[in-house]
Structure formats: structure tokens, C-alpha cells
C-alpha positions as CSV (number, residue, x, y, z in Angstrom):
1,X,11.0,21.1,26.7
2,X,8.5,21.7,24.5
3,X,4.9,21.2,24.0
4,X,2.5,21.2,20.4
5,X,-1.0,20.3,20.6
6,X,-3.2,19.4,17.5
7,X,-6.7,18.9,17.4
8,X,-8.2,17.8,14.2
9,X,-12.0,16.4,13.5
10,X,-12.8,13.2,12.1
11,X,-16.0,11.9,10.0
12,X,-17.9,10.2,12.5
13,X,-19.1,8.3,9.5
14,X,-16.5,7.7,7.1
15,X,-13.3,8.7,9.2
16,X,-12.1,11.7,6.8
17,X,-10.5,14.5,8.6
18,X,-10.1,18.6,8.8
19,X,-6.5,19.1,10.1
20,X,-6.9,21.7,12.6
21,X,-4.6,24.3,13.6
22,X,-1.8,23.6,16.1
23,X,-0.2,25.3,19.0
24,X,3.2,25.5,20.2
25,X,2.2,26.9,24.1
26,X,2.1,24.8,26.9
27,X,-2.2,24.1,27.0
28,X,-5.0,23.2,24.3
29,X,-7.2,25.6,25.7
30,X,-9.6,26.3,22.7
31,X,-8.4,24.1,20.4
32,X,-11.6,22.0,19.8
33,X,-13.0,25.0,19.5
34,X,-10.9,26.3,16.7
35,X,-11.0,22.9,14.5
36,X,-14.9,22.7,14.7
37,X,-15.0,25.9,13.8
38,X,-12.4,25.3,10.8
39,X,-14.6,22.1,9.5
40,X,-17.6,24.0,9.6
41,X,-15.8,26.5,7.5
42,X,-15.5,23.5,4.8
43,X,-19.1,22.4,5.1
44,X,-19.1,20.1,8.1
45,X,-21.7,19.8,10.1
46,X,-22.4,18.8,13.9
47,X,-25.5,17.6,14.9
48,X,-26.9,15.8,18.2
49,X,-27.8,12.2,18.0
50,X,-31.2,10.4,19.4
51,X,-28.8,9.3,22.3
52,X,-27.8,12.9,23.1
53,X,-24.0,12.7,21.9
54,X,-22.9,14.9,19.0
55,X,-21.6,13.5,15.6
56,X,-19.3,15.5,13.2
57,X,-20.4,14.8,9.8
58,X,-18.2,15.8,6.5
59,X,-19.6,17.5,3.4
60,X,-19.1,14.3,1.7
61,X,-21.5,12.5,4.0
62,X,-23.9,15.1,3.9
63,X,-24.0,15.1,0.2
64,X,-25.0,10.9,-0.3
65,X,-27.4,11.7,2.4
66,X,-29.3,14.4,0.5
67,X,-28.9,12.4,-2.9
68,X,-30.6,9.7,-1.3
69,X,-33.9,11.8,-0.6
């Protein structure tokens, strides 16, 4: 048997995605790791919420968001 795990990140506003890297061993260890740090590395941003959750925000998003200031 074998095992691949994916971990990808998703627009908590508009649902686009970064495919992140996959793995072909048997655990995800670091995988979250890796895609967050792969949709930072295409201008994504994380930041904490006023109810203390995190949202992962595409450059996209971040772009209307400073056009509308």
C-alpha cells in the first residue's frame, strides 16, 4: 500500500488555491508548513482575526483591499 498526502491553501475569502507540494511517505508531518510557506512565496498572506483564528488571504484579495483605501 501506498500513501500521498497533499496539503494545499485556500482563499479564506474567495476560495482560490496554492497547490502545495505532496509526499509519497507514510505521514504529513510538515506539510502545512510547506504550503503556507509556498503561498507566501506567491504573495499570500496570513493574518489573525478579531476572534483569534487565522485567515489565509490570496494576493488577489489583498490587492481590492488596498484599491479600496
Amino acid at each position: 500500500m501506498a500513501l500521498s498526502y497533499q496539503c494545499d491553501t485556500f482563499c479564506d475569502i474567495c476560495s482560490d488555491f496554492v497547490e502545495g507540494e505532496g509526499t509519497q511517505h507514510g505521514n504529513a508531518d510538515g506539510l502545512g508548513r510547506s504550503a503556507l510557506e509556498l503561498a507566501k512565496l506567491a504573495g499570500w498572506k496570513r493574518r489573525r482575526t478579531a476572534a483569534g483564528t487565522y485567515e489565509d488571504v490570496c494576493k488577489r484579495c489583498l490587492e481590492k483591499e488596498t484599491n479600496k483605501s
